[in-house]
C-alpha positions in Angstrom: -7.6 -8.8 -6.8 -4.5 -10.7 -7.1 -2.2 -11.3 -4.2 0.8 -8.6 -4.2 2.8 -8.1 -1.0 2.6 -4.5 0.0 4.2 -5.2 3.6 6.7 -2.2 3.0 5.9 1.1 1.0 8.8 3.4 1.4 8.7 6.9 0.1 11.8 8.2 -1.3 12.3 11.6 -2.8 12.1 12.2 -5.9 14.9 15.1 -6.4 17.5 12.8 -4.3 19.5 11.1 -7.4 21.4 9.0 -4.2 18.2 8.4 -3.0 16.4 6.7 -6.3 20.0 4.5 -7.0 19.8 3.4 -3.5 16.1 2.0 -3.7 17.4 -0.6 -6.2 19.1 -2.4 -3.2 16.4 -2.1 -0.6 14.5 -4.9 1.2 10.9 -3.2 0.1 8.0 -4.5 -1.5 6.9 -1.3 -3.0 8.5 1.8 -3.8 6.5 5.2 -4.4 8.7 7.7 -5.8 7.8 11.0 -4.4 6.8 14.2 -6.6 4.8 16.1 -4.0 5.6 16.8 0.0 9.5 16.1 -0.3 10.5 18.0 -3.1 10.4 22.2 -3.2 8.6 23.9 -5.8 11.9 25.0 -7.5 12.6 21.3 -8.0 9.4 19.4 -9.5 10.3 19.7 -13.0 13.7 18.5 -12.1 12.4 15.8 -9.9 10.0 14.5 -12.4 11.9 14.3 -15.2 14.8 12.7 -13.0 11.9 9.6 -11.4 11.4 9.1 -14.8 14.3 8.3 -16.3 15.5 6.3 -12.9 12.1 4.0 -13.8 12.8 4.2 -17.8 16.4 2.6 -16.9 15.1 0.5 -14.4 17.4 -2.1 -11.9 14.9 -2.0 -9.5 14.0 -5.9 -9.7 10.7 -7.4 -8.5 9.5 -4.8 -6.3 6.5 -2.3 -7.6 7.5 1.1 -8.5 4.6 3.6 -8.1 5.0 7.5 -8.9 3.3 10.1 -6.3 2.3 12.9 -7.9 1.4 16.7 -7.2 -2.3 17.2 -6.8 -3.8 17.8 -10.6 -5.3 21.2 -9.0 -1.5 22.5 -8.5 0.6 23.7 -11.4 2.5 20.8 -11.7 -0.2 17.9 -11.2 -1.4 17.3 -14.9 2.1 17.1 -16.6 3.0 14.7 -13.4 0.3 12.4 -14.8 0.7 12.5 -17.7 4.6 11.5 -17.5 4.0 9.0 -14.8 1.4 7.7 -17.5 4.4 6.6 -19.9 7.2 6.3 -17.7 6.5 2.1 -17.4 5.9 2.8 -13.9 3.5 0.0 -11.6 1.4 3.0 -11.0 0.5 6.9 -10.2 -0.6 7.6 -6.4 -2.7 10.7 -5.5 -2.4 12.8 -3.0 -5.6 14.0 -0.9 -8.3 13.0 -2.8 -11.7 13.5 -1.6 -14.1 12.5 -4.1 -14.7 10.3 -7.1 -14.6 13.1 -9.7 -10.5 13.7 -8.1 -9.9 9.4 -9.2 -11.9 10.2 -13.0 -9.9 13.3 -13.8 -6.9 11.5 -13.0 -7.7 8.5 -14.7 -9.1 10.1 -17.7 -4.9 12.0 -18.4 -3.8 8.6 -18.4 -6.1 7.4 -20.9 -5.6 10.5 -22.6 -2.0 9.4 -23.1 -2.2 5.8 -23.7 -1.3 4.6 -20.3 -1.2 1.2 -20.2 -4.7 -0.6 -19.0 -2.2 -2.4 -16.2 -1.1 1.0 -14.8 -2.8 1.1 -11.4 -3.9 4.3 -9.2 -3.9 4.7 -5.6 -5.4 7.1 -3.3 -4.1 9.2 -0.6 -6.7 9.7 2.3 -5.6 12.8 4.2 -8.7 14.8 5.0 -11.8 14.1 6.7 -13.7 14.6 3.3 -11.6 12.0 1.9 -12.8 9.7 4.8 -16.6 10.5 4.5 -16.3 10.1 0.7 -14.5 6.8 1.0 -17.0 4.3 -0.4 -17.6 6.8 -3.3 -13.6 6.7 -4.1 -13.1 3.1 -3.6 -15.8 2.2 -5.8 -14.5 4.4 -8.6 -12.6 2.9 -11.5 -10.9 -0.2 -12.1 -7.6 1.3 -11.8 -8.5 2.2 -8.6 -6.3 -0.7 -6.8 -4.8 0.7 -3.3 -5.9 3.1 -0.8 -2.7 4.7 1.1 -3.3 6.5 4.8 -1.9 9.5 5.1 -2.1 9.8 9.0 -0.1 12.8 9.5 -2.3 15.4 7.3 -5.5 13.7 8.7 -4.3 13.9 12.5 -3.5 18.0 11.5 -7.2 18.5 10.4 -9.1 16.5 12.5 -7.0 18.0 15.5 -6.3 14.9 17.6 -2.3 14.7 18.8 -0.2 11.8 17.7 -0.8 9.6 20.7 0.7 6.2 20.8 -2.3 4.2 20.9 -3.8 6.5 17.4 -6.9 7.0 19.5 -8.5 10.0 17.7 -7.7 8.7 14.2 -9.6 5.2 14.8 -12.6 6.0 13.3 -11.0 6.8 10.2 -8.9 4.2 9.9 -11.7 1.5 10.6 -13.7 3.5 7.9 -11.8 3.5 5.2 -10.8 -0.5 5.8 -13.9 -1.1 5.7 -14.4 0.9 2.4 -11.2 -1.2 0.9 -13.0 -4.7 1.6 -16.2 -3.8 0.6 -14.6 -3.0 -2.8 -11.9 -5.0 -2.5 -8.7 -2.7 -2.4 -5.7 -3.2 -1.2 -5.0 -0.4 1.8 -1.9 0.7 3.6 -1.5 2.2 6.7 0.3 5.8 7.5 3.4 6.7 8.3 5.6 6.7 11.6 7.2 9.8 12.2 9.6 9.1 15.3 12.9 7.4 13.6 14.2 7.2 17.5 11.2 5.0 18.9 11.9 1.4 17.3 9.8 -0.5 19.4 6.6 2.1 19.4 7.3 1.7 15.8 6.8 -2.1 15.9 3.5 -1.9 17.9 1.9 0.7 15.7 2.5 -1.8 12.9 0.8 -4.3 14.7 -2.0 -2.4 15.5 -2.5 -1.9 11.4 -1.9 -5.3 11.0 -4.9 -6.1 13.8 -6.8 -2.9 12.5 -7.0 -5.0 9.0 -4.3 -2.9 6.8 -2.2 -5.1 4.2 1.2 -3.0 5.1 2.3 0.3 6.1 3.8 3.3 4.3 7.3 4.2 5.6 9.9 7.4 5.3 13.0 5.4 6.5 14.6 2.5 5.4 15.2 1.5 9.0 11.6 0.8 9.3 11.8 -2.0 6.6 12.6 -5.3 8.5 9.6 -4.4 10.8 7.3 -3.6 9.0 7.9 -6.8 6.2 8.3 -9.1 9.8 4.5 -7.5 11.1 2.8 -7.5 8.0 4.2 -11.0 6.9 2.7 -14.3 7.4 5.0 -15.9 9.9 6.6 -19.5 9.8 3.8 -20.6 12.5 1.1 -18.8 10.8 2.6 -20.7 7.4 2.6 -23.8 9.6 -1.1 -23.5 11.0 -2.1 -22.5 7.1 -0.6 -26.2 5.9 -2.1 -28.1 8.6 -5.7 -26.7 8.1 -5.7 -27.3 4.1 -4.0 -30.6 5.0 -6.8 -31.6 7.8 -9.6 -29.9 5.1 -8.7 -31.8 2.3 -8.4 -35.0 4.5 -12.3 -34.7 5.8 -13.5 -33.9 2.4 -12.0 -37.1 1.1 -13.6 -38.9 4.0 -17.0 -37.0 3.5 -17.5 -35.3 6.9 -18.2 -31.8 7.0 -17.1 -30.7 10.6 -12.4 -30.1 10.8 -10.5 -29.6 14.0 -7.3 -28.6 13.8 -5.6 -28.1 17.6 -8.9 -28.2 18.8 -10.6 -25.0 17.0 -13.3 -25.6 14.4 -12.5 -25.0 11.3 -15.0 -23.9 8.4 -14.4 -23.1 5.0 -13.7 -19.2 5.1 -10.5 -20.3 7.3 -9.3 -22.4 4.4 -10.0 -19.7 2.2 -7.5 -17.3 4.5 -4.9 -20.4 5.1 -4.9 -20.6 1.1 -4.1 -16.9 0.9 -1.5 -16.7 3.7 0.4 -20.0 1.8 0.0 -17.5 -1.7 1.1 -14.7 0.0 4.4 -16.2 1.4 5.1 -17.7 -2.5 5.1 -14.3 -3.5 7.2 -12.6 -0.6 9.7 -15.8 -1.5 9.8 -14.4 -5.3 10.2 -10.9 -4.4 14.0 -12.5 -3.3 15.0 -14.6 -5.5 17.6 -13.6 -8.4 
């Protein structure tokens, strides 16, 4: 898969007009426009018609734009696909899936409607049939790019309480990494829900980060710097990264097959991870420029 930063995912509502103007200024790598949990049922058709004109008349620069939609078994699901399908949008997340047959029917209104082959779907996990069923889900479709954590619904039915070290939810969230290497998917971590707690904040985004997640989801803009600092390679990670390739290219030239660098061995798979931290700071750098 190619290298995309996906430090920052920030939710923002869907029926909030101030809201979907304001995204064009912030500092995140993705955006998902939100159909489903932040908008009232009197308000989806509104909502959806006005995420689709705000991606139609874009201003929204580098950063990916992804639509969430309603579940396709609610009134409103289908025609959310199907207008996310043309709207020119990165992609169409959806909400708790549990099972491959969820991703094809999905997929399958897209095709239906000439989405473009580029148009990517991601996957909320928010139930624990979702998390048993992972492997089945990631391994679905091509399309199939990015798995997203939805933490809070998951912590409500598996009926653990939102403790600071996410001790109940573990499991799961080891799973379903697991699931995203195996098939090589891109996942995200879930959302923080206490807006006052800054530093707990911080340390739950570096226990994704150690937990193997490529970013986190977000509900505030507040959250953004930390989550793009945590999630980021930093400048001695960058540093490290140059000296390995440097001292790996220098022992290949000189045929030996065993590279120190600041005493630790170093083999070919930590190239391989040096290479992609250099690649992903290139493409945090662009997500900046003018």
């Amino acid at each position: 898969m190619p290298v995309r930063p996906r430090r920052s995912v920030l939710y923002m509502p869907g029926s909030n007009q101030r809201a979907l103007e304001k995204a064009r200024t912030l500092a995140a790598d993705t955006l998902v426009l939100d159909l489903e949990d932040s908008v009232g049922p009197e308000k989806k058709v509104e909502a959806r018609d006005m995420v689709v004109a705000a991606v139609k008349a874009g201003g929204y620069g580098k950063r990916e734009i992804i639509i969430r939609a309603n579940s396709l078994d609610s009134e409103w699901g289908e025609d959310d696909v199907r207008a996310i399908g043309l709207s020119g949008a990165d992609g169409v997340c959806l909400p708790k899936i549990e099972n491959e047959a969820e991703v094809e029917a999905a997929i399958k209104v897209l095709n239906d409607v000439g989405a473009p082959e580029t148009m990517q779907v991601w996957v909320m996990i928010e139930t624990p049939l979702g998390v048993t069923n992972i492997h089945q889900i990631a391994s679905s479709d091509a399309r199939m790019t990015v798995i997203a954590m939805g933490t809070t619904d998951l912590a409500k039915e598996l009926r653990v309480p939102h403790r600071p070290d996410r001790i109940g939810l573990l499991h799961s969230l080891s799973q379903c990494v697991l699931a995203a290497r195996a098939h090589d998917k891109e996942i995200l971590d879930g959302v923080y829900l206490d807006l006052q707690n800054d530093a707990g904040f911080t340390e739950v985004c570096q226990q994704g980060r150690d937990l193997g997640f490529d970013g986190k989801t977000l509900i505030h803009p507040k959250q953004l710097a930390a989550a793009n600092d945590v999630f980021g390679p930093g400048a001695d990670d960058i540093e490290r990264a140059e000296k390995i390739i440097a001292a790996w290219k220098l022992a290949e030239a000189e045929g030996k097959g065993v590279v120190v660098v600041d005493g630790k061995l170093v083999e070919g798979m930590h190239v391989d991870e040096a290479k992609r931290h250099l690649l992903l700071a290139e493409k945090i750098a662009a997500l900046t420029e003018a």
